[in-house]
Phi, psi and omega in degrees: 000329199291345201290328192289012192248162178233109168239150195283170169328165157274153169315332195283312196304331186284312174311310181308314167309331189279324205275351171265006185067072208189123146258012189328109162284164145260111190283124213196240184243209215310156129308292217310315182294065179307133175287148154295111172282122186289038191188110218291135193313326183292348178280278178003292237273315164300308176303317188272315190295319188297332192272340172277335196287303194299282170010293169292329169283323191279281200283319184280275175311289179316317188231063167208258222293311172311347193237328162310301172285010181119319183322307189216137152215155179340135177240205200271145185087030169205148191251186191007069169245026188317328215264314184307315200299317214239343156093023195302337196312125156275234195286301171277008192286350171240029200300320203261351181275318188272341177289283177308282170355263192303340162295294176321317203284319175289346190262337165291287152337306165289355191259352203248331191298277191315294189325336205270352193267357215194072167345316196277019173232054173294294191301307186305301224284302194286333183294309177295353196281291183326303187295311169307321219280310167358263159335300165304308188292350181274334180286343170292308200301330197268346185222018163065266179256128174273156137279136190224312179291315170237052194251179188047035195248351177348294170290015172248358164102015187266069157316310209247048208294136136317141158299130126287153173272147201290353197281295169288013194254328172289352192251342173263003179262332181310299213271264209329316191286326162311324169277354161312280223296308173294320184316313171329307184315285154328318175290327190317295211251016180265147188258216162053333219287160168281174196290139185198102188215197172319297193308338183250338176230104159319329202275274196244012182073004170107356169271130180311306165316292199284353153273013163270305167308324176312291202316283182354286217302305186305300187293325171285039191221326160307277219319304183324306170304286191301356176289152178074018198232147173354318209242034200296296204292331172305282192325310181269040174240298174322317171314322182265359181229063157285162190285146179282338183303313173099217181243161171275131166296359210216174169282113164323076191253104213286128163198092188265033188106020182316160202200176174266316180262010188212290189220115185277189166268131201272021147286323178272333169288329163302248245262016184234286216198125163296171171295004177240021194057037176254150193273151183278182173290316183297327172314317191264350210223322178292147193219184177244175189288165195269352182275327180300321201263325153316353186264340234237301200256045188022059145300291176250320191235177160246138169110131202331319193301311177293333180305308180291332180293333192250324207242157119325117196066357171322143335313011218243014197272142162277174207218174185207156160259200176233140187102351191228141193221008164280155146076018190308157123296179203234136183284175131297334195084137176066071184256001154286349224219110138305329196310162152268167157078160197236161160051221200300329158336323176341133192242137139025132166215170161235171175126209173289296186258113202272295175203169174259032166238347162299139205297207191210144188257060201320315182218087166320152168272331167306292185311312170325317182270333166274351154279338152287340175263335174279320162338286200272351164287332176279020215038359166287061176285129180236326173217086177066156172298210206262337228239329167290341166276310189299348169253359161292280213290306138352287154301340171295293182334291164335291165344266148008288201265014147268005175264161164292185199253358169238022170227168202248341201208135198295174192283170184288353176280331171289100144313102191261327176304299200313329202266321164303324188267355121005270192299323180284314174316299163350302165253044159342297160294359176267135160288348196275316184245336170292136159274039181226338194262006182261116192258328170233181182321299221288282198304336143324277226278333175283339162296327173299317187273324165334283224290325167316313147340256175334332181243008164284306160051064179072315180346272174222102195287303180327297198293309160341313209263327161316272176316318188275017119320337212253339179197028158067004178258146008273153185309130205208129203158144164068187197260333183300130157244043186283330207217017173202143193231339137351114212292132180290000199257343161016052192289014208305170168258015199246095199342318173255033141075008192242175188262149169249355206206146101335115197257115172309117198304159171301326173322317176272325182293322169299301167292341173231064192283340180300317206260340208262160181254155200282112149265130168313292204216178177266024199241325177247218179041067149311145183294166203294331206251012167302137197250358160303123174330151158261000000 
């Protein structure tokens, strides 16, 4: 059975790999079997939240999600992309999304493992518990149904795990973060535990609280999803048994040692420079779409701040559609990089690519707030309403793209409320930024996710490509591609012409063939809570 398996490294292994810039897998045994990592949860633990944040920077997004929505497409001097062009994944295109992916989810497992044999890793076990919950919800969102009750069960002789439907696997990532949270508690007053600080934890330096709000943040972002879905009656009973802690308030930022010289943020290796300064393809080649790039430069919305803040040469910067390949434009190169100097040179910036020691934003504050506003636009106010969140959430945006690559807080001169209301003043007649001029529900809920749209910004492109499944926003139609960001090359079988899915890789159809469900393609079988026609 194993020649049909691929499992990818271990995390400890990835990190090394991230730092040669190298996705090299080994073909070896089951995913499905977790290795015992050869190394005590306080090493582990670091190593794997970094090997998920690149997962995510790399794989969900930069060569996914980023090209689906709009984000980035091919400019002039580069070639064969056809299978992006044409929305073609077959069998193997996700191979390596799914593989790293469950090579994290055992090292998590092992880590939740060792916590339960060994008290004094109590903090680790609940921190990875949190980190799993991740994880899993981005592999439900992309590929729907999982193994999860008996999945990571390797050492227990569980080769082959039964599918869960990806509905309950969203009411059991629910329940797990609720047990995170009470472990988490529990540890505030437990004595003997091991040590848990800066050196161990990327995220947050050992503070507790705030992996208590994370876990919050990761369950309102399920519950969100999942309103109005099978699983409804779950849901809004879940809506009342948030942590008293509430959410974190702040950008959720990944930084296990990030360096110039050995393992960057793996945003700035997408999309800037390797660790010897050669510039990347997305550097040399990439530009963002005209659907995209119209949010910026009062096409559909105005505005200059975030505009400048994000693009080079903004307004003058170029843009492309996706699908049509005369005529390209010619990037500047680094067209995300506000910044001075080129190649290893580069300097400090604000904006997306800040430094190549900067943390990776794993969870914007900007989404946290547009998930509370859409929470409360549906009756469920958990920290202020939908129209104080939703400008809130705005001002994140802001935020976010005024801090440098050597600071923690944009400079005293950045206003970020100030620069919202700006901005809404700006668009006045627009519902996409007055929440006063969105006159029904509808008209709400597509201003929150537009603007979600928008502060996703490359960030995190995935969670984008999630939502506009899940509710057609932001509005993608007609031909112009100013007002469709939809590859003109396009093969879907799906009136709107799009992907809905993830395709279980040949690793699983082989190796669990019994267990895995039969997907064609990537146009039907949709996840439980897309709410698009088909």
């Amino acid at each position: 059975m194993n020649k049909y398996i691929i499992k990818a490294t271990s995390a400890i292994a990835t990190i090394l790999l991230i730092a040669l810039n190298s996705c090299e897998l080994d073909i070896n045994d089951n995913p499905n079997a977790p290795t015992d990592v050869s190394v005590t949860p306080n090493f582990s633990l670091n190593a794997t939240v970094a090997a998920t944040a690149y997962t995510q920077a790399y794989y969900f997004g930069y060569s996914f999600a980023s090209f689906i929505m709009g984000y980035q497409v091919p400019g002039d001097g580069i070639s064969g992309y056809g299978t992006t062009y044409t929305y073609g994944y077959g069998a193997t295109s996700f191979t390596d999304q799914w593989n790293r992916s469950l090579d994290e989810l055992h090292d998590y497992q092992t880590i939740i493992n060792k916590a339960e044999a060994d008290n004094s890793y109590l903090v680790y076990g609940a921190v990875a518990r949190i980190m799993k919950s991740l994880v899993y919800q981005e592999l439900v969102d992309a590929f729907g149904d999982m193994p999860y009750h008996e999945g990571l069960q390797g050492e227990k002789g569980i080769l082959q795990p039964k599918y869960d439907k990806d509905a309950d696997i969203y009411k059991a990532l629910v329940a797990d973060l609720d047990n995170a949270i009470t472990e988490l508690k529990a540890a505030q007053t437990t004595s003997g535990l091991a040590a848990f600080g800066s050196t161990n934890d990327p995220m947050f330096k050992g503070n507790l609280t705030k992996w208590i709000q994370f876990a919050n943040n990761i369950k309102l972002r399920l519950l969100v999803r999942a309103r109005g879905t099978s699983i409804d009656s779950f849901v809004q009973s879940a809506f009342k048994t948030f942590s008293a802690e509430g959410f974190l308030l702040e950008d959720a930022l990944v930084n296990p040692g990030y360096n110039a010289s050995s393992q960057q943020n793996p945003m700035w290796s997408a999309y800037h420079s390797n660790v010897a300064g050669s510039m990347t393809s997305a550097a040399n080649y990439y530009i963002p779409s005209y659907f995209l790039f119209a949010f910026y430069d009062s096409t559909k919305l105005s505005d200059p701040v975030r505009g400048a803040l994000t693009y080079k040469n903004f307004p003058n910067t170029p843009k492309w559609e996706l699908g049509i390949e005369v005529d390209r434009p010619k990037s500047p190169g680094a067209i995300w990089f506000i910044g001075t100097g080129s190649n290893a040179n580069a300097s400090n910036a604000q904006g997306l690519l800040k430094s190549r020691s900067a943390g990776y934003p794993i969870f914007l504050l900007a989404e946290t707030r547009f998930l509370l506003a859409e929470a409360a636009l549906f009756g469920n106010t958990l920290d202020g309403d939908a129209k104080f969140n939703f400008e809130k959430g705005i001002a994140a945006s802001f935020a976010y793209l005024a801090i440098d690559g050597t600071s923690t807080a944009p400079p005293s001169t950045f206003n970020a409320d100030e620069e919202t209301k700006k901005y809404i003043e700006m668009n006045t007649d627009s519902h996409l930024a007055n929440f006063d001029r969105a006159d029904t529900q509808e008209k709400k809920l597509e201003a929150i996710i537009t603007q979600k749209y928008i502060a996703l910004n490359i960030t995190n492109t995935f969670e984008a490509w999630a939502e506009f499944r899940r509710t057609a926003y932001p509005k993608a139609s007609g031909t112009d591609p100013v007002y469709n960001f939809i590859s003109k090359q396009s093969q879907s079988t799906r009136p709107d012409l799009f992907i809905v899915r993830m395709v279980y890789p040949p690793t699983e159809t082989g190796g669990n063939r019994d267990n895995t469900p039969m997907v064609k393609d990537c146009f039907s079988s949709p996840v439980f809570w897309q709410k698009k026609s088909e």
